[in-house]
C-alpha positions as CSV (number, residue, x, y, z in Angstrom):
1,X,-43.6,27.3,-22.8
2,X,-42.2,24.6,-20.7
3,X,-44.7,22.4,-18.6
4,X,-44.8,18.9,-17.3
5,X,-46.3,16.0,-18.7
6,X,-47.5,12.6,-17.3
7,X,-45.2,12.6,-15.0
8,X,-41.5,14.2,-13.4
9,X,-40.2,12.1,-15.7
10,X,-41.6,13.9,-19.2
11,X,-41.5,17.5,-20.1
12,X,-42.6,19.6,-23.0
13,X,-40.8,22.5,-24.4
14,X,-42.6,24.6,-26.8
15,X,-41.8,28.4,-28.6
16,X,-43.0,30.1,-31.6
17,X,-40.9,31.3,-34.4
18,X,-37.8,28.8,-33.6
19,X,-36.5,26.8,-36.2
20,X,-33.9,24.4,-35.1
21,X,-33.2,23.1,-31.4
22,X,-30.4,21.0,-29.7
23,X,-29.1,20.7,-26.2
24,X,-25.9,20.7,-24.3
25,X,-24.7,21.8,-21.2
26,X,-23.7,25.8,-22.2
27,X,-22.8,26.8,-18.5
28,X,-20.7,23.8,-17.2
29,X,-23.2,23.1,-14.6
30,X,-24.0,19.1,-15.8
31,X,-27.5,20.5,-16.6
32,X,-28.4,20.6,-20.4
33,X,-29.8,23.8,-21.6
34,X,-31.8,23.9,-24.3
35,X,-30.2,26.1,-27.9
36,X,-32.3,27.0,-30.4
37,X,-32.2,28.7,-33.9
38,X,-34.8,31.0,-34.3
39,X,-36.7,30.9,-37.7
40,X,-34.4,33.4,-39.4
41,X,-31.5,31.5,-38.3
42,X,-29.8,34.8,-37.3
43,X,-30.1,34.6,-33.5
44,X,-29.5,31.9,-31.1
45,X,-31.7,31.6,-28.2
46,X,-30.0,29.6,-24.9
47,X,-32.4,28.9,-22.0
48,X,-30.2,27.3,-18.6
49,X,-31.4,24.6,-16.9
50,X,-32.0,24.9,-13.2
51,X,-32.2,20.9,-13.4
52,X,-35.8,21.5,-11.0
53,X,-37.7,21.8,-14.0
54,X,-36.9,25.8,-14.6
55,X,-35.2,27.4,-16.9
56,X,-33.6,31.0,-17.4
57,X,-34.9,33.4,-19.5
58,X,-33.9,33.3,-23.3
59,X,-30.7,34.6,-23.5
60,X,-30.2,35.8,-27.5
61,X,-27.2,35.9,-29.5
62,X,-26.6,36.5,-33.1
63,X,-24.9,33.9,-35.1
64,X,-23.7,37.0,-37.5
65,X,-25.0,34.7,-40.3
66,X,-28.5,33.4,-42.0
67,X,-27.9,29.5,-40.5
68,X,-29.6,26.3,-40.9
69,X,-29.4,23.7,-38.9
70,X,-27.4,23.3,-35.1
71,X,-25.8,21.3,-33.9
72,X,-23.2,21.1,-30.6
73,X,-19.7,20.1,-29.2
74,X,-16.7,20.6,-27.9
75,X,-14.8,21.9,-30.9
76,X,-11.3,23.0,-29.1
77,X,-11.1,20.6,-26.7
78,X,-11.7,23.6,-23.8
79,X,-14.2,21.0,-21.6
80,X,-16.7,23.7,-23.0
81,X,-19.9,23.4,-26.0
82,X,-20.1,25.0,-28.7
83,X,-22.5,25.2,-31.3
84,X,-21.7,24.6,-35.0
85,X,-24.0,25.2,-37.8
86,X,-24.1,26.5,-41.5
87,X,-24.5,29.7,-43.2
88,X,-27.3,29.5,-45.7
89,X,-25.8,31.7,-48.4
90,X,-22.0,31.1,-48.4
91,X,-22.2,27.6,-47.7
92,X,-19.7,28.0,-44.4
93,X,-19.3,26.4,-41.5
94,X,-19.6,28.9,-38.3
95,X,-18.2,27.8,-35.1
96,X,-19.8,29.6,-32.2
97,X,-16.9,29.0,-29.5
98,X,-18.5,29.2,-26.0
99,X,-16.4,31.3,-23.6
100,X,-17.5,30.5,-20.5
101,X,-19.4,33.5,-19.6
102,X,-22.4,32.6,-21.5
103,X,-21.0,33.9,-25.0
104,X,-19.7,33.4,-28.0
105,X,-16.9,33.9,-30.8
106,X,-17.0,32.9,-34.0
107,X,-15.0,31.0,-36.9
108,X,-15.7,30.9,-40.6
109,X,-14.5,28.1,-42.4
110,X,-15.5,27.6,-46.0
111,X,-17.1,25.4,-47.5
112,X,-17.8,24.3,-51.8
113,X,-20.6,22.3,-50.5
114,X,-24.0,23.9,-51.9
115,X,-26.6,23.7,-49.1
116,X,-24.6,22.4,-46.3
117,X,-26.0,21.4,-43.2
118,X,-24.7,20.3,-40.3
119,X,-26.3,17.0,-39.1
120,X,-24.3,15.5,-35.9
121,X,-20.7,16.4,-34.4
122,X,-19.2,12.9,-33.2
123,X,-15.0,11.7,-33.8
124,X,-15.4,9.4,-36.6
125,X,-12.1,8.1,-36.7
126,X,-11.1,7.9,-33.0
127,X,-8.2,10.7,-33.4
128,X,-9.9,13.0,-29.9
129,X,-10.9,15.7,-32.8
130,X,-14.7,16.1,-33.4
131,X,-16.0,15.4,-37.1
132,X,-18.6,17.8,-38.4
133,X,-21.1,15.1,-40.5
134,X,-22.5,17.3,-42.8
135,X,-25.5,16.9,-45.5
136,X,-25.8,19.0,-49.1
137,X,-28.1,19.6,-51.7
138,X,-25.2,17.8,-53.9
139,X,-26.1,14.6,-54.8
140,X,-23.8,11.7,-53.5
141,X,-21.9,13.6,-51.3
142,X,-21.4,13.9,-47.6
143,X,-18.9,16.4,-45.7
């Protein structure tokens, strides 16, 4: 699942029936951990980074949702990661807020865009609140 290549430099990280995969530091250790969407998009699956080339045992959560796509960030400015992504069927964004214990809470916020993906969280317009850069199945049009 997770063995060295090369050199101490270059890992691989492999698991079966995932979908989508993103990093970010879940625990507040400076270590990222890996996040992944398994390939129903229903459950998350967090592994910690021991930053010695180990990590925990999948931890699994359910988004509560059929989601595409993940992405991560600090969404409430609480020095914390949380993970964003998009509900397949309603089109919604789901904001899985990380509480600092190794879970989550989520927040729906709708959506008109048909086929909405999340793509990157980054602040666009320098205002210290994160943009969600969304994709659609809508030509021409961005979120």
């Amino acid at each position: 699942m997770f063995k060295r290549l090369c050199s101490e430099e270059l890992w691989i990280f492999s698991l079966h029936a995932s979908s989508f995969l993103t990093i970010g530091d879940i625990n507040g250790d400076n270590n990222e951990d890996i996040i992944i969407l398994d390939s129903q998009g229903t459950h998350l699956k967090i592994f910690l980074n021991f930053a010695n080339g180990q990590l925990t045992e999948e931890k699994k959560f359910s988004t509560g949702y059929t989601t595409v796509k993940i992405s991560t960030g600090d969404m409430n400015h609480d020095k914390k990661v949380d993970v964003i992504t998009t509900d397949f069927w309603t089109h919604a964004i789901i904001i899985l807020y990380n509480t600092g214990d190794e879970t989550f809470y989520h927040r729906v916020i709708s959506t008109n865009l048909y086929g909405a993906n999340v793509r990157a969280i980054s602040d666009i317009n320098n205002d210290k609140i994160p943009d969600v850069i969304m994709t659609n199945y809508s030509p021409g049009e961005i979120g």
